[in-house]
C-alpha positions in Angstrom: 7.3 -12.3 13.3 10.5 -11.5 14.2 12.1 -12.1 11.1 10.8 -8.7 9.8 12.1 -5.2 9.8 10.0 -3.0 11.3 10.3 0.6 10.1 7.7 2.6 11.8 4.4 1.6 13.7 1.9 3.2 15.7 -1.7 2.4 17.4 -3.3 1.9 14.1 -0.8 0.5 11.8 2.9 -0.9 11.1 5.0 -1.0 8.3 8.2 -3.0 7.2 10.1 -4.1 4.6 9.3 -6.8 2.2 10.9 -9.7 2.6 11.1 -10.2 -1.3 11.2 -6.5 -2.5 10.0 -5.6 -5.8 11.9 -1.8 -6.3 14.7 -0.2 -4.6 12.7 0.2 -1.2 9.2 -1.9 -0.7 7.6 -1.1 2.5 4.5 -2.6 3.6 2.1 -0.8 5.9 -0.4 -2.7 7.5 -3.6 -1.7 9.7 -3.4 -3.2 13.7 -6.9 -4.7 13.0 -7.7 -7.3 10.5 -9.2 -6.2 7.5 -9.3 -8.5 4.2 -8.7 -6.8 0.9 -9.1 -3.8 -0.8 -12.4 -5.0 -2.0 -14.0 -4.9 1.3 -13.1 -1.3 2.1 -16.0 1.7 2.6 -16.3 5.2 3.7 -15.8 4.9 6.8 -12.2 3.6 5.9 -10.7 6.6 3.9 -9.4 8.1 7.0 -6.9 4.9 7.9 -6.2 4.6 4.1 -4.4 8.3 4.0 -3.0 7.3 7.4 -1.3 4.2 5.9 -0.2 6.4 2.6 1.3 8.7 5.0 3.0 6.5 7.7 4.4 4.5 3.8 5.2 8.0 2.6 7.6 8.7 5.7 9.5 5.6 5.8 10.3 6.1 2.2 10.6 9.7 3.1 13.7 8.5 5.9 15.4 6.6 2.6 15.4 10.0 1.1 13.2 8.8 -1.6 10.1 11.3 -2.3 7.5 11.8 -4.8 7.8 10.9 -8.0 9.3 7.8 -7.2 6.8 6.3 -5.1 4.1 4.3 -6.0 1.5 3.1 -3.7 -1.4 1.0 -4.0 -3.2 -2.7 -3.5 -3.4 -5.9 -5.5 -6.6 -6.7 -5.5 -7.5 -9.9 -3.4 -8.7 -12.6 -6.9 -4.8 -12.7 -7.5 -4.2 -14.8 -4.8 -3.3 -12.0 -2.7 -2.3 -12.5 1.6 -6.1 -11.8 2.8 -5.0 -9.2 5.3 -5.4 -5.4 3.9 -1.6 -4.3 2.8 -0.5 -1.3 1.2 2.6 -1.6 -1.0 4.7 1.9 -0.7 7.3 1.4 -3.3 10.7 3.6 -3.5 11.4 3.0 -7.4 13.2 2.3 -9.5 11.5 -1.0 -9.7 14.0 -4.1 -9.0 13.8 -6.1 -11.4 12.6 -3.6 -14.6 9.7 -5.7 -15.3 7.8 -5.4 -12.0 6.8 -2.2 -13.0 3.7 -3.2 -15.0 2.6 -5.6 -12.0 2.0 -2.3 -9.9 0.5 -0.4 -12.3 -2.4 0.9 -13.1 -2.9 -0.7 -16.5 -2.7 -4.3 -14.6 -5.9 -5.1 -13.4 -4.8 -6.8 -10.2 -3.6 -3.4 -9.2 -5.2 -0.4 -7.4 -3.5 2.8 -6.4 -4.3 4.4 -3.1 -5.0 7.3 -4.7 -7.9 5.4 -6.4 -9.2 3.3 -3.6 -9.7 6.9 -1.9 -11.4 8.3 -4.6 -13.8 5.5 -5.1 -14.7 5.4 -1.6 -15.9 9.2 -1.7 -17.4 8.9 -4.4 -19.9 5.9 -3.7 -20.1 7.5 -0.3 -21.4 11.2 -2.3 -23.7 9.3 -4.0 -25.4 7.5 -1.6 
């Protein structure tokens, strides 16, 4: 729509800024294709998932905001969540203080990429 900033895009993804941001900077990076959530992700999707941590990494990167303030991950999908695979890359600090437990870890709606990556090897490895 053209009601959205768009930061930076490419054949596979795009990302741009959320239209109700929940930290300083909130980019969104989504893939080209449709995918639904992070729940129906496999192997063979790792690849795209560190492409669209590092496309969200550089447009926080342009902001001047590096690691560690950046948080990225996934709400999982039973939360109501849009049904098109999203990856929230989040300059903090969060805006307001609160939202901070929303993308974290210890809410269960919430996956980090890091995670997601890490699960997806290591069903893959034990297949």
């Amino acid at each position: 729509p053209s009601h959205l900033r768009v930061s930076l895009q490419d054949e596979r993804v795009v990302a741009f800024y959320d239209l109700r941001p929940k930290a300083h900077r909130h980019v969104l990076v989504i893939p080209k294709v449709h995918m639904h959530g992070v729940e129906s992700l496999s192997a063979s999707h790792v690849d795209l998932l560190k492409h669209m941590g590092a496309v969200g990494q550089e447009v926080l990167r342009n902001q001047h905001i590096t690691h560690p303030f950046v948080r990225q991950g996934f709400h999982r999908s039973f939360l109501g969540s849009v049904s098109h695979l999203h990856l929230h890359s989040l300059g903090l600090p969060f805006t307001p203080f609160w939202q901070r437990f929303r993308f974290s870890p210890l809410f269960l709606g919430f996956v980090s990429l890091e995670a997601v990556i890490q699960k997806l090897i290591s069903e893959q490895s034990r297949r």
